[in-house]
N, C-alpha and C positions, 0 to 999 in steps of 0.2 A: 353758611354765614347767618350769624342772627343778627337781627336789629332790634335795637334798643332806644329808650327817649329818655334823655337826661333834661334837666335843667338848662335853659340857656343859662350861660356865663354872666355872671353878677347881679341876675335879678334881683329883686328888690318886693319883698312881699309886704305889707300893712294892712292886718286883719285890721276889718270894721265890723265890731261888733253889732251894733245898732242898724247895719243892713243886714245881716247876716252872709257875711262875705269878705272879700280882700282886695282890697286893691295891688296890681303887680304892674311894678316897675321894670320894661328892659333897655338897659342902658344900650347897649348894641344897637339895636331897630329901635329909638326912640320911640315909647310907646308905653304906655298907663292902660291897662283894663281892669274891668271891671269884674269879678269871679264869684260866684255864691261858694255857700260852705260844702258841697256836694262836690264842686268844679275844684276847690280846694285843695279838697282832701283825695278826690284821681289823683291829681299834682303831688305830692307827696306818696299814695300808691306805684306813680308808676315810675318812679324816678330809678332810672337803672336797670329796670325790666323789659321784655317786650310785652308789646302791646296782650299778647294771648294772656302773658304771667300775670301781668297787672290787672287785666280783666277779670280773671280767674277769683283774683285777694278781693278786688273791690266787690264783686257780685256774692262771695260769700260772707264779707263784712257788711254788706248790706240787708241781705236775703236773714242775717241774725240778726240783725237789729230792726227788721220789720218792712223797710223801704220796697216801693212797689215800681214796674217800669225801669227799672234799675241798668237793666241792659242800654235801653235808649237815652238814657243821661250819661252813662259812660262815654259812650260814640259820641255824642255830642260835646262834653265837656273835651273829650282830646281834640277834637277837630277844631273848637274854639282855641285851645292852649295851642296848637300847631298855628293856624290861622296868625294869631298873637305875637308870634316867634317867643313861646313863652318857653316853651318844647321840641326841642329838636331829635329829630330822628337820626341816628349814626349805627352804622353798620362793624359790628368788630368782629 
């Protein structure tokens, strides 16, 4: 069995450009966080994936485009978006 992390149900994302970041809405767990454009863009990597496949995209998307520490902003950014209930983990 793999496990996967999709989107919680109905979020609500609102890029702020001027922070460089999003604000994310979840209707379910009432709750507004705050997210940079790194923690963003996992959020859209991992969506649908497990956590290895997702890792795998983000670290080579990153690792092209120059970004350094890249491993520890991944781990960090899912466990803030789990934390969140921004990301739910399910098993299919």
């Amino acid at each position: 069995m793999i496990s996967t992390y999709t989107k919680a149900p109905n979020i609500r994302i609102r890029e702020v450009p001027e922070s460089e970041g999003a604000l994310i809405y979840t209707p379910e767990t009432p709750n507004i966080v705050f997210v940079n454009d790194p923690t963003l863009l996992i959020l859209e990597f991992i969506d649908g994936l497990s956590v290895d496949q997702a890792k795998d995209e983000y670290l080579k998307y990153m690792d092209e485009n120059g970004w350094s520490e890249i491993e520890q902003v991944f781990d960090q950014a899912v466990e803030l978006l789990v934390r969140n209930n921004v990301l739910v983990l399910r098993s299919r």
